[in-house]
Each structure stands twice: as structure tokens, then as C-alpha cells.
PAMI-526155 format. One line per 3 residues: number of its first residue (from 1); their letters; for each residue x, y, z of C-alpha. Coordinates in Angstrom, 1 decimal. Layout:
BEGIN
NUM = A = X/Y/Z | ...
***
This chain:
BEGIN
1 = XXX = -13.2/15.9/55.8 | -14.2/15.2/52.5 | -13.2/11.9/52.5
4 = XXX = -15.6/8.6/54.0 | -14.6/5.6/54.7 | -16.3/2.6/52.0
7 = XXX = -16.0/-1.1/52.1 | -15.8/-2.9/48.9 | -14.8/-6.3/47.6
10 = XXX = -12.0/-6.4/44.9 | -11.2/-9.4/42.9 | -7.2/-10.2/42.7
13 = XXX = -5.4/-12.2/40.1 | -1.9/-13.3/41.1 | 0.0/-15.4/38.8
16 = XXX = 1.3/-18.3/40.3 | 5.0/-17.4/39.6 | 4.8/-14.4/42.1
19 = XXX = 4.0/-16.2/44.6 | 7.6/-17.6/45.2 | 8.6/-13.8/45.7
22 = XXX = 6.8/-13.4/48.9 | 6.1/-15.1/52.3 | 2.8/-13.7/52.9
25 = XXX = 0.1/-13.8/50.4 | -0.8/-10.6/52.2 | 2.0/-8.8/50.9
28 = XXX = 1.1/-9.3/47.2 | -2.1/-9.1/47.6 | -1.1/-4.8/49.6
31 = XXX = 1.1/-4.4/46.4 | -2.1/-5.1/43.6 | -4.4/-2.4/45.5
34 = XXX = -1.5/-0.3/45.8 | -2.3/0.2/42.3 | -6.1/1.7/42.4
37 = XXX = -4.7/4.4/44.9 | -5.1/8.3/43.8 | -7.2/7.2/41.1
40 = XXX = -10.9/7.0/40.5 | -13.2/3.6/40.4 | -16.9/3.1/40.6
43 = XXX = -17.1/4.6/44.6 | -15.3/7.5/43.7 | -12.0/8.5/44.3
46 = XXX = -9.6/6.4/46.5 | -7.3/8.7/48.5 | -3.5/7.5/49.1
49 = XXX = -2.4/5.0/51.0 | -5.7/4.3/52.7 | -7.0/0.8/51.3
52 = XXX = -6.5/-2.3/54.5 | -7.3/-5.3/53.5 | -10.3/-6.4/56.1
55 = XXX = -11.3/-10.0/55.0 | -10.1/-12.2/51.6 | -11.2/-15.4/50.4
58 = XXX = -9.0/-18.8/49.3 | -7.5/-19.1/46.0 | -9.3/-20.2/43.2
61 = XXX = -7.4/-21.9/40.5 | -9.8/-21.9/37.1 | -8.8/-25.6/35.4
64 = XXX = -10.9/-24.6/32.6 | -9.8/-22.0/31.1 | -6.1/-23.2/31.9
67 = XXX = -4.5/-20.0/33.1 | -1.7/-20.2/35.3 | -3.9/-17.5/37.8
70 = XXX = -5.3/-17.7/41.3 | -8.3/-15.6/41.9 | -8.9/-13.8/45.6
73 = XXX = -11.8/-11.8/46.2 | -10.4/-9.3/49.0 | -13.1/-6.7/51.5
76 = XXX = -11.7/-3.8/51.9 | -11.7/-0.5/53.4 | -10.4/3.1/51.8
79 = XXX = -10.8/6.9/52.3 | -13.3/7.3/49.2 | -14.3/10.6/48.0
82 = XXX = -17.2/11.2/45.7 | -19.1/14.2/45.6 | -23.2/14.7/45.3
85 = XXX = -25.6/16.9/44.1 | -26.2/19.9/46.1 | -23.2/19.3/48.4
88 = XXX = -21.1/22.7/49.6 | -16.9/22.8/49.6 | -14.7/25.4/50.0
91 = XXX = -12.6/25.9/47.2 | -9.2/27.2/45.9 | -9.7/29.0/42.4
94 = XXX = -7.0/27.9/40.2 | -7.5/30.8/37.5 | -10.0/33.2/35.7
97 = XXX = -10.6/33.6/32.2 | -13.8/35.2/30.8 | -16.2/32.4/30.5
100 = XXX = -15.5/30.2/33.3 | -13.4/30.0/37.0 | -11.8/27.1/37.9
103 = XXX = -11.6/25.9/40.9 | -10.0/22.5/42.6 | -10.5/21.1/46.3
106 = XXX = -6.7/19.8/47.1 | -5.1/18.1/50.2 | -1.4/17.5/50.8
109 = XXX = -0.2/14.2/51.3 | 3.9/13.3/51.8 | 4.4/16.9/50.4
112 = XXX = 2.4/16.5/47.7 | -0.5/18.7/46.6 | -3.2/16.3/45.5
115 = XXX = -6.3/17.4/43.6 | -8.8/14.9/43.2 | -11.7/17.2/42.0
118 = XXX = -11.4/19.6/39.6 | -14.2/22.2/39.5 | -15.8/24.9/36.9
121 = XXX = -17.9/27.5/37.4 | -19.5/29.3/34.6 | -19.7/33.1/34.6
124 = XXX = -22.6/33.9/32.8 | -24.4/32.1/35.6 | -23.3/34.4/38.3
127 = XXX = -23.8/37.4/40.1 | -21.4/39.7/38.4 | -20.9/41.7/41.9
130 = XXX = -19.8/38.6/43.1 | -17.5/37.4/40.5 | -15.8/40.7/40.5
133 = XXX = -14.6/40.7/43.4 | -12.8/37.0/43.0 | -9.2/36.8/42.2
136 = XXX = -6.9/33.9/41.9 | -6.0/31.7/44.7 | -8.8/33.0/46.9
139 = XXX = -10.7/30.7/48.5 | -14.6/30.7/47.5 | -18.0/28.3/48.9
142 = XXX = -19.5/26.3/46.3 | -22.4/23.9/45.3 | -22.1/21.4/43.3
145 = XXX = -24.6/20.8/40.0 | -23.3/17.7/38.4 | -20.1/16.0/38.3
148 = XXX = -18.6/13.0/36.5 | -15.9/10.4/36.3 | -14.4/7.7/35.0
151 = XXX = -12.3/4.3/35.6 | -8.8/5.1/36.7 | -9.0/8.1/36.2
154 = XXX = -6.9/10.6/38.0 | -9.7/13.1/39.3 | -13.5/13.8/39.3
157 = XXX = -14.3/16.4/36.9 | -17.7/19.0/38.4 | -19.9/22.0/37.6
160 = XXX = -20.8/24.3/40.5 | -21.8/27.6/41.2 | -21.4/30.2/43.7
163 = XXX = -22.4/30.6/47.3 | -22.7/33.7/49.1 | -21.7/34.3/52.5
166 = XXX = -25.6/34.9/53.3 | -26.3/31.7/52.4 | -23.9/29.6/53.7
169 = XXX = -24.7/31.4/57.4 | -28.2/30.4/57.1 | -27.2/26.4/56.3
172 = XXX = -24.6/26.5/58.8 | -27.7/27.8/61.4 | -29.2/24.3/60.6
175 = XXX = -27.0/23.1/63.0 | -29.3/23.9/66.1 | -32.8/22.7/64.2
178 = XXX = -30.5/19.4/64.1 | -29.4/19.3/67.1 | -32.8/20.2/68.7
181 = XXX = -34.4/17.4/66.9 | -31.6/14.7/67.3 | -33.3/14.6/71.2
184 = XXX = -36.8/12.8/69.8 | -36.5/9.4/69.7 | -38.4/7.6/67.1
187 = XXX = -38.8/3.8/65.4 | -38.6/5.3/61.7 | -35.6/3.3/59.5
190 = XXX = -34.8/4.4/55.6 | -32.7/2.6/53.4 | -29.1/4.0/53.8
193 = XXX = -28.1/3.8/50.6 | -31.0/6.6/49.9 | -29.8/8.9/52.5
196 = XXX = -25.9/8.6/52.4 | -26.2/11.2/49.7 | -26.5/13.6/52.7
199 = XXX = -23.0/13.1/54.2 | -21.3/15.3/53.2 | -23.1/18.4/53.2
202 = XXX = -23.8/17.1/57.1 | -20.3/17.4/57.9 | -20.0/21.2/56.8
205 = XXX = -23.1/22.3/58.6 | -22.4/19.8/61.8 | -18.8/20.6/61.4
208 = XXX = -17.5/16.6/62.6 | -16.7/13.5/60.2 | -18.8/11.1/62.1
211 = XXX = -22.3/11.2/61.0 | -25.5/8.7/62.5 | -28.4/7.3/60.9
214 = XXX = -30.6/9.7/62.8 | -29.0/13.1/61.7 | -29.4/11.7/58.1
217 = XXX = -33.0/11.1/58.9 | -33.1/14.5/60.1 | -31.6/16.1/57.3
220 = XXX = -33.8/14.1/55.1 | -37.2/15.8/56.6 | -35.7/19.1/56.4
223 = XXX = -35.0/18.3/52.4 | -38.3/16.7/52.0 | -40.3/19.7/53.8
226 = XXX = -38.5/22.6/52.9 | -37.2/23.1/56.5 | -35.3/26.7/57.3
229 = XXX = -33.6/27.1/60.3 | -36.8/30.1/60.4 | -39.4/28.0/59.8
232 = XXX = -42.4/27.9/62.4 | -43.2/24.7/64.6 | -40.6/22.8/63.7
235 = XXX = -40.8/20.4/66.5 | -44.7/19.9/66.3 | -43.6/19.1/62.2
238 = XXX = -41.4/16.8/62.9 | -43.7/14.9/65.3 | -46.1/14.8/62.8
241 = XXX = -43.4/13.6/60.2 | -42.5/10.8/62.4 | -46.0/10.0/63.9
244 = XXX = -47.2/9.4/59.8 | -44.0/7.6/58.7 | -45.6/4.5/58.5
247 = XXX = -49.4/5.4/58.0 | -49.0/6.3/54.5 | -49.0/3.0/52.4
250 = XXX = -51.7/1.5/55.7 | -54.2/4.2/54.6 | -53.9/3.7/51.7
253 = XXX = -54.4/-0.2/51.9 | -57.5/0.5/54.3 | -58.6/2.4/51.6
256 = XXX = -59.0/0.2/49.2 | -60.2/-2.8/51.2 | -63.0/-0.2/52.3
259 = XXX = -63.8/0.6/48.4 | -63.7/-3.5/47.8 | -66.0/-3.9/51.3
262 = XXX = -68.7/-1.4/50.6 | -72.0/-2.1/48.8 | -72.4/-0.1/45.8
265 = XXX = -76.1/0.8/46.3 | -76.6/2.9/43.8 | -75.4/1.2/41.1
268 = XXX = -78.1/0.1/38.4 | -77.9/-2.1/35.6 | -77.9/-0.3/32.4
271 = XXX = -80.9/-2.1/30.1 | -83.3/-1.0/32.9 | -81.9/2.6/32.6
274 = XXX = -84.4/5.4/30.7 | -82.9/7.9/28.7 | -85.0/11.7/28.2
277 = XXX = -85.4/11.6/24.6 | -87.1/8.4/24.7 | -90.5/9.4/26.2
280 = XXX = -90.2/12.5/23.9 | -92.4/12.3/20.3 | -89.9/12.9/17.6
283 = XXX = -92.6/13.3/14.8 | -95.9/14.8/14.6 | -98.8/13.1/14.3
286 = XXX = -100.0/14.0/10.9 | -101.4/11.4/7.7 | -98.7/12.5/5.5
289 = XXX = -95.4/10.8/7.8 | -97.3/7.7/7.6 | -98.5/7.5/3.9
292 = XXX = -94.7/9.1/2.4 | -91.5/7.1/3.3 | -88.7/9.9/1.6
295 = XXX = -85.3/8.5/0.5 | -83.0/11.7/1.9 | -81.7/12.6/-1.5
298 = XXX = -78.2/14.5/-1.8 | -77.8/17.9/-1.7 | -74.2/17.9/-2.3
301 = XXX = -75.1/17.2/-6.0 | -75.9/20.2/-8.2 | -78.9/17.8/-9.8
304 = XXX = -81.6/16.3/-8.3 | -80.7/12.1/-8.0 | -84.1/9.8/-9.2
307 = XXX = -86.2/9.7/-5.8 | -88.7/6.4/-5.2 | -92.0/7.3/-3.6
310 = XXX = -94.3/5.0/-2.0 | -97.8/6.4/-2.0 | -101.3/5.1/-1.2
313 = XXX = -103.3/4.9/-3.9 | -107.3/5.1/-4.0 | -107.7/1.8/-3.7
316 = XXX = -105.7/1.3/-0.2 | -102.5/-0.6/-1.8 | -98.9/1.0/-2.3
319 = XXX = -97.5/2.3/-5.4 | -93.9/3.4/-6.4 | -94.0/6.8/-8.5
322 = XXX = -90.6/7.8/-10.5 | -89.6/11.2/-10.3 | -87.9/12.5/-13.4
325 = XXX = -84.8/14.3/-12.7 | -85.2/17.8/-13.2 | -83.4/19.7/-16.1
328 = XXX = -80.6/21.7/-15.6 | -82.2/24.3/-17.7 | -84.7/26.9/-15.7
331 = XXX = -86.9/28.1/-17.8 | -88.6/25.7/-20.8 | -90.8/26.9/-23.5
334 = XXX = -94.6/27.3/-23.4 | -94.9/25.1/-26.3 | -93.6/22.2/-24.6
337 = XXX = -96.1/22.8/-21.8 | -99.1/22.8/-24.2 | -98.2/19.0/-25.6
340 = XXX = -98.1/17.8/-22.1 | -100.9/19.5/-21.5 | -102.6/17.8/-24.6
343 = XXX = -101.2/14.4/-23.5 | -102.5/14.4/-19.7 | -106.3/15.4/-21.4
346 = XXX = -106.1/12.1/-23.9 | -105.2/10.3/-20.4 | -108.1/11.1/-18.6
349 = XXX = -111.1/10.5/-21.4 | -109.3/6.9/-22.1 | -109.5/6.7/-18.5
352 = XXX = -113.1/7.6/-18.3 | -114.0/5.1/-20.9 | -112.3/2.0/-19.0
355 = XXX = -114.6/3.1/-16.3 | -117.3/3.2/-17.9 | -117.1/-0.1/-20.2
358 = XXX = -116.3/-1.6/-16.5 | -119.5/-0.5/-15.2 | -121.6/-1.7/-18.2
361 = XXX = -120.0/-5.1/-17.5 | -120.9/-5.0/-14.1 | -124.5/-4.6/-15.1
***
């Protein structure tokens, strides 16, 4: 059961000597595929004697590279195995050490035990009630977490871990939501290659090798919605499911064309728009904003910068005044204070002469 049948193409290159060795290019062509048997390729592994050559094309014979070769590309069909995320197998366990299990899934072909995957489980990951109670060559459920391979390579190397009994009872009862829903017929089509990732685990819990389209749909609602076999409504769900399959991207297309269709009324153009603080007074109206324009002088600086003033004099017009920077000092002494004094008196007789010679010439 854990094999599926795959079609693939496979390109042949026969040397033109062979040819004489055979009467049906059939023949060599059965012995050249013989050779990707029990190994791994990009599908997966290819089980034993299971690749039949369905369709192959005429020779080609490359004259420019002038090899003595004929090219076939051959369909065919083989027993592939490759296994996927989240997939469940029953296992043989190989042996135990204390970090890991290993564990194999193995068929018998001609006699011959065959293993094509090779499986580890690591302990610290597990229930230790569970891993306690395991011994070698039991046979144990597991799920797989990752798994690689390469290019003729002789098995598929995977990580698993453990299933309980519990659990695999409640994915076998899946079986019956399947079944129940496998009766409603619906229009819905996926891409296959997105849902093929399900076959597997759909042959353990249907327990048969064929699987259709539709129980892979199935399957992929119950993933998608976090389906139990428990769960509530499950018919009137999967209506729904179906019902919407094809509404989404349409509602959101209707959507849009609505948004594009509708007349933004309340849109306005932003030089007409007021703003609060623009019918608000910032200053008060007093004489002394209008006849003092202030350089803002840095107060970072520990001393005062040279500050320009304009200010009205008597006489209407504007004059700049120079303020001295201030000493550093705090306190000066008086008798510095008496010579300015001294100075600014002188000022203002001199000053009252001008005045009054100006007034005599007036007369």
C-alpha cells in the first residue's frame, strides 16, 4: 500500500553498436530502466520490477555533436514511493540506543527484504511512558516530520515521531465523516498536484489503494477547517465550504469595482481646508510686539551673543541699537559706575545745546 503508481518520461541513450544485439528496440530500451529500479530519482523511490514502458518516441541521431548515440524519450509507468509530511505508517523498529529509535518500513520481494525508507525517531521528543514500553522488532505507528533523498540513492532517509493508539483510532474514525460526505455532489476542481500530498495518509484511514479526486477534496476541507470526526455540523460545513468555493476571488473583484464605482462625496480638496489654530490669535495685541523685532539669542552659550534691536525712535523712523555683551564677571566696582555716570550727564547738556542753537536758527 505504500506504493502509487507515477507516469514519467525518461530520456534513453543507446549506442548504435547495441543495437545489433537485439531484435526489438524494446528489449534494450526494458534493460536501461532496469537500471533505476530499487533506487531513488526525483518521484521517489521506484520499487522492483515495476517500470512498463507505456509510449516512446523515434530515435534521434545528434549530427552535431557527432556521437555515435540515438536518443529515445520513453513514458512510463512504476510503483513509486515517496513519503509526505504528516503521513502515518506502521513501522518495524530496527534497534534502540539512548538518543534515537530506528525504525524502517520494508516489503519482501523474490525473498528479499527490501527497505526503501529508513526512519529515526528521537527520544527526547517522546513520551517516556511510551518509549518504555518499545522493544526491538515491535511494530509502532508513526508520523512523519521531514524526510529527504537523493539521486540513486538506495533509500529515503525520515524523521518521525510517535503515535499513540488514541490517536490513530480517532483518524481511522475519519473514515465515516468521509464517507458521509463523499454522497454530496459538487462542481469544485483543485489542482491535483496540490492535493496528491494526501494519498497516502487516505489509504490508511480509508484502508484501499485506489483513491478519487473527491475524497482528496474531502480530505482537503477537513485539513483546511480543522475537521474531527467530533466536530458539530459537519454536513451544513461542508455545504457551505462548497457553496463559497468559487465566491471568494468574485467578492473580492465586486469589491473593488464597487470602491472604483462609488462617488467619493466627501472628499475635499485640501487648499480649501481650515485648520484650528488658524482662526486662533497667537500674539497679544500690545505696542511693544509691533515696535521690537527680537533675534532669539542662544541659550546654549554660557555668554550673551551681540543682539540687533530695531526700535522706534521719537521721531517715527527705525534705529538699530547694539547691545554690549555682558561680562562674565558679576559684580563690577562702584567706581566704574560713577565715570559712566559722569559720561551720560556730559551727553545730555551737549545735547541740550544742539537743541537749543537749533531753535535760535529756527527764529
Amino acid at each position: 500500500m505504500i506504493f502509487n503508481t507515477v507516469e514519467f518520461i525518461h530520456k534513453i541513450s543507446i549506442n548504435i553498436k547495441e543495437l545489433n544485439s537485439v531484435n526489438r528496440i524494446e528489449d534494450i530500451l526494458e534493460i536501461k530502466l532496469k537500471t533505476l529500479e530499487n533506487k531513488c530519482f526525483e518521484y521517489g523511490y521506484i520499487k522492483e520490477k515495476s517500470i512498463k514502458i507505456l509510449k516512446k518516441s523515434q530515435g534521434f541521431l545528434n549530427a552535431i555533436i557527432f556521437v555515435p548515440f540515438i536518443e529515445y524519450k520513453v513514458l512510463c509507468s512504476a510503483h513509486v514511493f515517496k513519503p509526505n509530511i504528516d503521513d502515518i505508517y506502521l513501522v518495524d523498529v530496527l534497534s534502540i540506543n539512548k538518543i534515537a529509535i530506528m525504525c524502517c518500513i520494508k516489503y519482501i520481494h523474490n525473498n528479499k527484504t527490501i527497505i526503501p525508507v529508513r526512519i529515526i525517531i528521537a527520544k527526547h521528543t517522546q513520551n517516556n511512558d511510551i518509549i518504555m514500553n518499545i522493544k526491538k522488532n515491535d511494530k509502532i505507528y508513526i508520523k512523519i516530520l521531514g524526510y529527504k533523498f537523493i539521486k540513486n540513492a538506495t533509500r529515503i532517509d525520515a524523521i518521525a515521531n510517535i503515535v499513540t493508539c488514541k490517536d490513530i483510532n480517532n483518524i481511522k474514525k475519519l473514515k465515516t465523516v468521509i464517507n458521509e460526505l463523499n454522497n454530496i455532489e459538487h462542481n469544485c476542481k483543485l489542482d491535483i498536484n496540490d492535493i496528491n500530498k494526501y494519498i497516502n495518509i487516505l489509504k490508511f484511514i480509508l484502508e484501499k489503494d485506489n483513491i478519487l479526486y473527491n475524497e482528496l477534496f474531502i480530505y482537503n476541507f477537513i485539513k483546511e477547517k480543522d475537521i474531527t470526526y467530533d466536530t458539530l455540523n459537519i454536513v451544513n460545513l461542508y455545504n457551505t465550504y462548497v457553496n463559497n468555493f468559487y465566491k471568494t476571488n468574485d467578492t473580492i473583484n465586486n469589491t473593488i469595482l464597487l470602491c472604483n464605482e462609488t462617488d467619493l462625496t466627501n472628499e475635499t480638496n485640501p487648499d480649501d481646508e481650515t485648520y484650528p489654530e488658524d482662526d486662533v490669535e497667537t500674539y497679544d495685541d500690545n505696542d511693544d510686539f509691533y515696535e521690537y523685532n527680537y533675534i532669539e539669542e542662544d541659550n546654549t552659550n554660557t555668554t550673551f551673543n551681540e543682539k540687533k534691536i530695531k526700535q522706534k525712535n521719537d521721531h517715527g523712523t527705525e534705529e538699530k541699537v547694539d547691545c554690549c555683551e555682558e561680562d562674565e564677571e558679576d559684580e563690577e566696582d562702584e567706581e566704574d559706575d560713577d565715570e559712566c555716570e559722569e559720561i551720560e550727564e556730559v551727553e545730555e547738556i551737549e545735547e541740550t545745546k544742539e537743541k537749543k542753537n537749533i531753535f535760535n536758527i529756527k527764529l
